[in-house]
N, C-alpha and C positions, 0 to 999 in steps of 0.2 A: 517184731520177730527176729529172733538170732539168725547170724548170716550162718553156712557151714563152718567156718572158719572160726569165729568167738564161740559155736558149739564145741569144737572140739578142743579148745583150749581151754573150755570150765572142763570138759569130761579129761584133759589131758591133767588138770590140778586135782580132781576129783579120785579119779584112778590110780594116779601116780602115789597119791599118799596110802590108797589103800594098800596097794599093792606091794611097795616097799615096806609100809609099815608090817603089814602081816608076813612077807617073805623075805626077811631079811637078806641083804647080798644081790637080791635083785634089781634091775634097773629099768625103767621105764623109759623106753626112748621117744617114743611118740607113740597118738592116740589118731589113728585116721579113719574119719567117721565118711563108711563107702556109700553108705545109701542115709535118705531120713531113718531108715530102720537097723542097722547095721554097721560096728565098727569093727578097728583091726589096731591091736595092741599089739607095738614092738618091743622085746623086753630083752633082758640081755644080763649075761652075769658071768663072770671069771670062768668058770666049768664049761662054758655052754650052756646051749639053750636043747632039751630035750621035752618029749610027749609027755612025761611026767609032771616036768615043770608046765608047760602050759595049759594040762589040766589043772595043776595048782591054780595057779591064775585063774582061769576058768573059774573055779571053786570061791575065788573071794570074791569073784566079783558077779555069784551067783545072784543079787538084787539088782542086777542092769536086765539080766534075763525078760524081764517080763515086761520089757521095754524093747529090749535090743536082742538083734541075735552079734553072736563075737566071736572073735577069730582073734588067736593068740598067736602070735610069729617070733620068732626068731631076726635079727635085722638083714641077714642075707649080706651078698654082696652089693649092693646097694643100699646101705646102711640109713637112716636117718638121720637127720643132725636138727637139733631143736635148741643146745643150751652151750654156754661157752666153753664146758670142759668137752661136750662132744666136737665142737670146730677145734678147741685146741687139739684132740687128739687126729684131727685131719692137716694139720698144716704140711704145707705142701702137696698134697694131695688136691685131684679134681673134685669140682662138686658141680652141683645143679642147684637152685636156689629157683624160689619162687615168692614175690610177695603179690600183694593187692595189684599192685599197676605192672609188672616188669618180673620178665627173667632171664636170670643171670648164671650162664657157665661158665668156669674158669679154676683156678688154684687159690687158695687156701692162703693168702700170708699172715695173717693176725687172726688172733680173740682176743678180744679186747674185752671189760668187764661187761660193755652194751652195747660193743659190735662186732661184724666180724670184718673183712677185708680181702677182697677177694681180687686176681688179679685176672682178665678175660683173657683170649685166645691172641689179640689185639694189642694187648700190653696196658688197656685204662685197668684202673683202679678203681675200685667202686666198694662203698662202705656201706651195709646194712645193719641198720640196728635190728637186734635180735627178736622183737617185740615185733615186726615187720613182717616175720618171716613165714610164711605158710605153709611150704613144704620147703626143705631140705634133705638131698643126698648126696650120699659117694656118688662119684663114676666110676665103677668096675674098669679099670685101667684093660684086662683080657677082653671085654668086649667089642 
């Protein structure tokens, strides 16, 4: 049986193509599956993200329905990070980071093509390959 973790990452390959493919301009940041029965798609696009567009969303990905109930979001201030143009666009910036064994807070120095580099509170240096990573976000620097 799949752990949650390799589920959400067929549903995050799965999703992401629909959903780009059929909504041009939009971008799929992550797919975080809350319950066995329930996920939550972060999506994001130049204009913003509004109720319209995530019933769009909604609407393509009406065949998970009858499996899953969904929840279409916006990334918030606490943003996701999943793929190396999203870490490039954090560098310098705090994150939160989560893999399989270990997590790791700190700043943002590299993406690299298959990792990113992150530097803790501490001053070590700690490199994750991006294939690793289970969750990823911003730190809301106002919180």
């Amino acid at each position: 049986m799949a752990t949650t973790f390799e589920k959400e990452r067929e549903l995050q390959g799965e999703i992401a193509r629909r959903v780009e493919d059929d909504l041009p301009g939009v971008d799929v940041l992550a797919v975080e599956l809350l319950t066995p029965s329930r996920f939550c798609v972060y999506v994001d696009r130049p204009e913003g993200v509004d109720h319209a567009l995530c019933q769009r969303v909604t609407d393509v990905l009406r065949d998970y329905l009858r499996e899953y109930s969904i929840e279409v979001s916006s990334p918030g201030l606490d943003r996701p990070l999943r793929r190396q143009e999203h870490f490039e666009a954090a560098l310098g910036r705090r994150v939160r980071l989560r893999t399989a064994g270990r997590k790791v807070r700190g700043e943002v120095l590299s993406a690299g093509e298959e990792s990113v580099k992150v530097a803790a509170s501490d001053g070590a240096e700690t490199e994750i390959p991006y294939h690793d990573i289970v969750r990823a976000n911003l730190i809301d620097e106002g919180a």
